[in-house]
MMTF fields as JSON, N, C-alpha, C and O atoms, coordinates in Angstrom:
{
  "mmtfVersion": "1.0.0",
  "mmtfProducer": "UNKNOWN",
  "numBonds": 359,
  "numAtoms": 360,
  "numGroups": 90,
  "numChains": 1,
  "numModels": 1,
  "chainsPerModel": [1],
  "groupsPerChain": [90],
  "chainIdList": ["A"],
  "bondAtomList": [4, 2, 8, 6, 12, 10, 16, 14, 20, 18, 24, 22, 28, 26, 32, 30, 36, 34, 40, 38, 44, 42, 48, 46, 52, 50, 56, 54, 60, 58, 64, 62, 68, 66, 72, 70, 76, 74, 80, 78, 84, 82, 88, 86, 92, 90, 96, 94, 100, 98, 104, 102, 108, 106, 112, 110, 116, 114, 120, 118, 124, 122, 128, 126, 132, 130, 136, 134, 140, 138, 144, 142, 148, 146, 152, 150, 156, 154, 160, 158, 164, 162, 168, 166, 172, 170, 176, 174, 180, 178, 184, 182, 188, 186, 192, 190, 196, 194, 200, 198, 204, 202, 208, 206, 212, 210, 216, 214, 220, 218, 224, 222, 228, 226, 232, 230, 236, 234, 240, 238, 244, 242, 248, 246, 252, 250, 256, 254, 260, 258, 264, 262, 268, 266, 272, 270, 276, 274, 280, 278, 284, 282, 288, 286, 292, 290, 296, 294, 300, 298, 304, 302, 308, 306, 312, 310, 316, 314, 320, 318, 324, 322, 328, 326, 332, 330, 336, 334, 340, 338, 344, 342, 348, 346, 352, 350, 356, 354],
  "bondOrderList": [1, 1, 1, 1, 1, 1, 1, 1, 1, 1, 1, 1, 1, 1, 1, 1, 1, 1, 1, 1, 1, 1, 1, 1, 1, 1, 1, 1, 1, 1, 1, 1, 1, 1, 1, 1, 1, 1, 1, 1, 1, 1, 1, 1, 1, 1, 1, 1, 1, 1, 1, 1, 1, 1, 1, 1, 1, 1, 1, 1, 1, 1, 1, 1, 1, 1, 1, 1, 1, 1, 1, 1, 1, 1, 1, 1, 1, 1, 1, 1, 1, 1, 1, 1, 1, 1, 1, 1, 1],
  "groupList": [{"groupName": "UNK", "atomNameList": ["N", "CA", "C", "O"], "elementList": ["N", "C", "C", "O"], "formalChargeList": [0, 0, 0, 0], "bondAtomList": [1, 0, 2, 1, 3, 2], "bondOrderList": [1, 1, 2], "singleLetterCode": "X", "chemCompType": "L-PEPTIDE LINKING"}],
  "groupTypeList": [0, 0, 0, 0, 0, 0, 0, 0, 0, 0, 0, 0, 0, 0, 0, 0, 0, 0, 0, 0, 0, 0, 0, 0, 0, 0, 0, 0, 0, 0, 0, 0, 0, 0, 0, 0, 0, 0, 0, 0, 0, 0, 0, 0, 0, 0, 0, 0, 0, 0, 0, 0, 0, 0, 0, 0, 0, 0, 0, 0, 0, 0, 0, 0, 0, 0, 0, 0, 0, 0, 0, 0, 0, 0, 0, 0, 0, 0, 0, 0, 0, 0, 0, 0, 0, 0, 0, 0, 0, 0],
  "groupIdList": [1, 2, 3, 4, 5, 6, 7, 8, 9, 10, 11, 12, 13, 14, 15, 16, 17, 18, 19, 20, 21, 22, 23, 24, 25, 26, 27, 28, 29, 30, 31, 32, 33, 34, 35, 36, 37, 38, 39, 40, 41, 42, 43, 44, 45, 46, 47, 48, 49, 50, 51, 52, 53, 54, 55, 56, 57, 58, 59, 60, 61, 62, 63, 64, 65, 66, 67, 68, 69, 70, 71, 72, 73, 74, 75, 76, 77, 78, 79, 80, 81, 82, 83, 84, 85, 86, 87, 88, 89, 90],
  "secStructList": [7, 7, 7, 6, 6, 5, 7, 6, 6, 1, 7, 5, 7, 7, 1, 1, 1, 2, 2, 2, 2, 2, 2, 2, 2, 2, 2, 6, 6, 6, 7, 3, 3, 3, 3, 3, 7, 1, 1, 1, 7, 3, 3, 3, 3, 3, 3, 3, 3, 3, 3, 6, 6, 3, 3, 3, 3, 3, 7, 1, 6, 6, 1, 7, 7, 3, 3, 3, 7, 6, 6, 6, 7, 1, 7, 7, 7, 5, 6, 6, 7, 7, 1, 1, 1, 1, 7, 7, 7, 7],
  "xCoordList": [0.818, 0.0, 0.866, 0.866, 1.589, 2.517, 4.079, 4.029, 4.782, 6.212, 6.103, 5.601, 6.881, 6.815, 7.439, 7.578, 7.878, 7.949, 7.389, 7.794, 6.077, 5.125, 3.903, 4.037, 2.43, 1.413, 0.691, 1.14, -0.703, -1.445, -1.188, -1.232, -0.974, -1.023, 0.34, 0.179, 1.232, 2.257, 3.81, 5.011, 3.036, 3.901, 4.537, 3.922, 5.944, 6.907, 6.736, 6.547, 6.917, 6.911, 8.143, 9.271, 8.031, 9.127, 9.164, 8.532, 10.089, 10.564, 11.502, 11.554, 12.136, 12.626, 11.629, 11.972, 10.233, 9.551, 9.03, 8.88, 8.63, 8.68, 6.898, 6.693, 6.224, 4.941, 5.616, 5.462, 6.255, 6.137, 7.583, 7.791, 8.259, 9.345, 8.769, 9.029, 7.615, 6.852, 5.612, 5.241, 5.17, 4.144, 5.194, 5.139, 6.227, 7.587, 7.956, 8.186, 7.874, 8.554, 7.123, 7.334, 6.005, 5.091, 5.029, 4.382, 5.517, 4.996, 6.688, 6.524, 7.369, 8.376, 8.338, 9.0, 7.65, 7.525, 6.204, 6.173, 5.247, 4.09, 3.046, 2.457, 3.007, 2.179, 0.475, 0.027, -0.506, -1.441, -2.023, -1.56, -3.028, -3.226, -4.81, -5.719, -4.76, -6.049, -6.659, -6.748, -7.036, -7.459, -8.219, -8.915, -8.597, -9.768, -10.396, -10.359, -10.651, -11.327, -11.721, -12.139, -11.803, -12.442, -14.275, -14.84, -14.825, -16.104, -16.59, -17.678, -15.195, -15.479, -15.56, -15.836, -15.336, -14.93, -13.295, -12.34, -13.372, -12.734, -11.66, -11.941, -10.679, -10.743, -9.319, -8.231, -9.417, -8.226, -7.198, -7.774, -5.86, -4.873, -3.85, -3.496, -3.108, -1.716, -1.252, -1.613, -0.438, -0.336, 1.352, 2.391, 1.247, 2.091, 2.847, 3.839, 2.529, 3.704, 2.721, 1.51, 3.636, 2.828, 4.072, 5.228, 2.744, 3.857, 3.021, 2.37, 3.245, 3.225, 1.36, 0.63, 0.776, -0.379, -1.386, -2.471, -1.119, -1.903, -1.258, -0.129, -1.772, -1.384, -1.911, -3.103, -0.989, -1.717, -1.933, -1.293, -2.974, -3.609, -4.228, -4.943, -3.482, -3.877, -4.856, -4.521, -6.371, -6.916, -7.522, -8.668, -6.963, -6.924, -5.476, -5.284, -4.731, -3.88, -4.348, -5.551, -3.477, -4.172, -5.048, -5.092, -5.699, -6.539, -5.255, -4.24, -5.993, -4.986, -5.488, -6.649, -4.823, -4.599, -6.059, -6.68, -6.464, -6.863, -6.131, -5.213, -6.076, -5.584, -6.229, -7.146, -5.789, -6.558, -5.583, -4.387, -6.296, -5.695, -5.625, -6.405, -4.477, -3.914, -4.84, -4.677, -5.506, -6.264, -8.013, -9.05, -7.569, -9.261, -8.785, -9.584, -7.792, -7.306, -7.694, -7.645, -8.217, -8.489, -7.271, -6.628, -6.829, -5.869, -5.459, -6.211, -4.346, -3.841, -3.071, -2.264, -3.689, -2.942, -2.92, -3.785, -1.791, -1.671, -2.936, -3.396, -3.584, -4.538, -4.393, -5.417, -3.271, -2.933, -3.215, -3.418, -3.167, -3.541, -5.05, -5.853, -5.038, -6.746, -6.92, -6.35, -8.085, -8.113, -9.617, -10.146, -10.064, -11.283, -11.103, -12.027, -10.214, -8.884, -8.205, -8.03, -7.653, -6.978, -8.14, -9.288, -7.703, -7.776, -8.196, -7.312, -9.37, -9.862, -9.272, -9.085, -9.196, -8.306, -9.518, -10.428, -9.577, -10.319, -10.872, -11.493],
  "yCoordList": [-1.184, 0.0, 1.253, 1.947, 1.598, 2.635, 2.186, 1.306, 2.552, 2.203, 3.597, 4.706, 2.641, 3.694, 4.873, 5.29, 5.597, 6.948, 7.754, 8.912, 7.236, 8.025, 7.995, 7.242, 8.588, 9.085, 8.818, 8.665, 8.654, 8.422, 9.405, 9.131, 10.344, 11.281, 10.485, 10.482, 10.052, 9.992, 10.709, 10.513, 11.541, 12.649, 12.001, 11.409, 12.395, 11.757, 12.71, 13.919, 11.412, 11.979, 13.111, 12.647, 14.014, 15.018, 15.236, 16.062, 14.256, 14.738, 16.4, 17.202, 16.496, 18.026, 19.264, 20.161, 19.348, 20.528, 20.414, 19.387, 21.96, 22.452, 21.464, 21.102, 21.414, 21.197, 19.492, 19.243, 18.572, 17.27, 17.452, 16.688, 18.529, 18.538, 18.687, 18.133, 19.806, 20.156, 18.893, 18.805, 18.124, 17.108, 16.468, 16.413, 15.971, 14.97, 15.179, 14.321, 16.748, 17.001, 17.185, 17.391, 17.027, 16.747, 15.22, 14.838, 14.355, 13.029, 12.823, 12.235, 13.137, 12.995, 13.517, 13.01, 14.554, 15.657, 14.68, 14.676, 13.955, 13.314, 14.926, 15.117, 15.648, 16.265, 16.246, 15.673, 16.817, 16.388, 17.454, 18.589, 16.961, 17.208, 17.389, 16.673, 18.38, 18.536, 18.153, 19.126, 16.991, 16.97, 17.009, 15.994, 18.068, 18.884, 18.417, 19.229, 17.787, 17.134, 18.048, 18.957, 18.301, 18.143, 18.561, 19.553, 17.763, 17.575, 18.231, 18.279, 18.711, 19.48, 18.685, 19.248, 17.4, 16.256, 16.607, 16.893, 16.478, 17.214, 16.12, 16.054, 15.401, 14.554, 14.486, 14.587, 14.392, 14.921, 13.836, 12.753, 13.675, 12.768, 12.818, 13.823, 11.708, 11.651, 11.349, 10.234, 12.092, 11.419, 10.449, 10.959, 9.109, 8.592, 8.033, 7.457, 8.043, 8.688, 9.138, 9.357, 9.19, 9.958, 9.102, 8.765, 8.916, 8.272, 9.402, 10.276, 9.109, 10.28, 9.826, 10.745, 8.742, 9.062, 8.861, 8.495, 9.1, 9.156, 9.219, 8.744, 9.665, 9.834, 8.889, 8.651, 8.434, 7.628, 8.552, 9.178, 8.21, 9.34, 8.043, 7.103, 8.52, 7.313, 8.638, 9.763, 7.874, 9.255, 8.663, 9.073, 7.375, 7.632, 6.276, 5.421, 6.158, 5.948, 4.045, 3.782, 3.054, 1.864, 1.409, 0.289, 2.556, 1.948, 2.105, 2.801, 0.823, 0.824, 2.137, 2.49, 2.721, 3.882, 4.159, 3.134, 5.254, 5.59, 6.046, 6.693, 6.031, 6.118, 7.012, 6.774, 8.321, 9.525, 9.93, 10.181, 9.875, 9.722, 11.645, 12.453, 11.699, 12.86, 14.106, 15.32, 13.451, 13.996, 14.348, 14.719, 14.0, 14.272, 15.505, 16.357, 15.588, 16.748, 18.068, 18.5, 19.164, 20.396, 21.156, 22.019, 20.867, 21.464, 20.528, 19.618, 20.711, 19.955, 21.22, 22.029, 21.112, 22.065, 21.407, 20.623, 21.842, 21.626, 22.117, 23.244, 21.002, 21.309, 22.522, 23.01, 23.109, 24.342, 25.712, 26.879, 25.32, 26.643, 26.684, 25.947, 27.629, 28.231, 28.801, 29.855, 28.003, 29.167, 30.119, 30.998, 29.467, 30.663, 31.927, 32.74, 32.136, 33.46, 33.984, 35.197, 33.362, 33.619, 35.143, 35.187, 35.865, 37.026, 37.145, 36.969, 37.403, 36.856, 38.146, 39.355, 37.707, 38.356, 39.155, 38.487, 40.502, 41.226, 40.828, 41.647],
  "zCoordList": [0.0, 0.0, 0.0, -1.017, 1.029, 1.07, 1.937, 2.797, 1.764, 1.976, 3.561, 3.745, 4.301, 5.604, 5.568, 6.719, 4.771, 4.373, 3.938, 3.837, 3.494, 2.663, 3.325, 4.289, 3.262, 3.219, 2.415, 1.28, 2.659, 1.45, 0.125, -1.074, 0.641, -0.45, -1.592, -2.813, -1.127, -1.811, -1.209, -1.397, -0.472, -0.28, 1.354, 2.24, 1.273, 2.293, 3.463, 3.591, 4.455, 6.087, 6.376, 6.54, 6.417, 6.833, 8.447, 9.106, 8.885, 10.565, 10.584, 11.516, 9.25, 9.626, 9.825, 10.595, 9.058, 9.686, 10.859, 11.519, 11.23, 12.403, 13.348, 14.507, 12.335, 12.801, 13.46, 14.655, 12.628, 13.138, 14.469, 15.41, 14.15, 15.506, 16.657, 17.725, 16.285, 17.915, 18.423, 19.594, 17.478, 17.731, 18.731, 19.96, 17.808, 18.279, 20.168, 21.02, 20.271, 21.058, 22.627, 23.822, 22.002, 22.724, 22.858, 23.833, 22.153, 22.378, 23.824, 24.893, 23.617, 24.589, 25.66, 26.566, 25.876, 27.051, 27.741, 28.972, 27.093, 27.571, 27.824, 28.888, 26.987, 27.165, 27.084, 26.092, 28.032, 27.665, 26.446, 26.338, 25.608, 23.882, 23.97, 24.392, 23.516, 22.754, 21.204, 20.455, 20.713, 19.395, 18.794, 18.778, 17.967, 17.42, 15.803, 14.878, 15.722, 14.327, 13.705, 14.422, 12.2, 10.991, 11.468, 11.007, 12.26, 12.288, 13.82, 14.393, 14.17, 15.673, 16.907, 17.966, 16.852, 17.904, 18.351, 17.628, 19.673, 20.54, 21.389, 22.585, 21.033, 22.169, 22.94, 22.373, 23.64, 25.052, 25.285, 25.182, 25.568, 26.084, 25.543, 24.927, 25.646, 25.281, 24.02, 23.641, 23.087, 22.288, 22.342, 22.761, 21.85, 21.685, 20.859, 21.305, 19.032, 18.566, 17.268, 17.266, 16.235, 14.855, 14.094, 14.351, 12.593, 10.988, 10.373, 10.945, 8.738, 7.991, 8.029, 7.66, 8.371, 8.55, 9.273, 8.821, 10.621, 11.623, 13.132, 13.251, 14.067, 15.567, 16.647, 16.841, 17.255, 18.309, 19.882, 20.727, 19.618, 21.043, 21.876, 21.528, 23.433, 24.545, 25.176, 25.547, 25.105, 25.929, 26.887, 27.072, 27.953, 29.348, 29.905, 29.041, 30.996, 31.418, 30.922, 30.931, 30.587, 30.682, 29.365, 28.857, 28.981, 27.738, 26.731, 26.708, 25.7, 24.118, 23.493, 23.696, 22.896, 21.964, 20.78, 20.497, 20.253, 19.093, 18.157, 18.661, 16.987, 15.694, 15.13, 14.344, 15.496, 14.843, 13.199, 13.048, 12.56, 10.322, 10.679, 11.184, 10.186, 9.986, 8.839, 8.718, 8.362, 7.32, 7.748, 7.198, 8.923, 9.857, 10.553, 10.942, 10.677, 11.707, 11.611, 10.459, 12.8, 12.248, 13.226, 12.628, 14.947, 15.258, 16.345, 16.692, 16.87, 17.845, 18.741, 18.284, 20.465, 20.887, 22.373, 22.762, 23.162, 24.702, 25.357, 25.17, 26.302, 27.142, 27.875, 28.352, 28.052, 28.925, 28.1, 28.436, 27.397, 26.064, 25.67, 25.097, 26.124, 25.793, 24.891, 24.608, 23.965, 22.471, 22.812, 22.131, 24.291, 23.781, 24.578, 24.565, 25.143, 25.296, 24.171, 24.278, 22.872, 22.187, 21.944, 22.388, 21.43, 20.725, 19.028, 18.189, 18.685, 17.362, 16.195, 16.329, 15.663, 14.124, 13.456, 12.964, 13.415, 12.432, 11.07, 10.392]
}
């Protein structure tokens, strides 16, 4: 189907940009994650690691993992970060 470098798209996993360094550097820190779907499903925990197509999010201590597809994604941010504080753009 796809060779572990690639993505459905075709298009290769890049560990040098900044977006998969900081995922990277959340899956090591064990940070807790906010993941925000496509469809506005919201779902909270750990993530534990990422390929070029999809994230494994443990969203409670003990349970096996979900497999959230990279292509469902709308944002991923630290539970500590509040976006409904953020400041809205003109």
């Amino acid at each position: 189907m796809f060779d572990d470098a690639t993505g459905p798209n075709g298009a290769a996993f890049d560990t040098t940009l900044p977006s998969s360094r900081l995922v990277q550097q959340w899956i090591r820190r064990q940070r807790a994650v906010v993941v925000v779907l496509h469809q506005g499903l919201r779902l909270h925990g750990r993530l534990l690691w990422q390929d070029s197509t999809a994230l494994a999010l443990q969203l409670r201590d003990g349970q096996d993992p979900v497999l959230v597809q990279r292509r469902s994604l709308a944002l991923i941010h630290p539970v500590e970060v509040s976006l409904e504080t953020a400041p809205r753009v003109p």
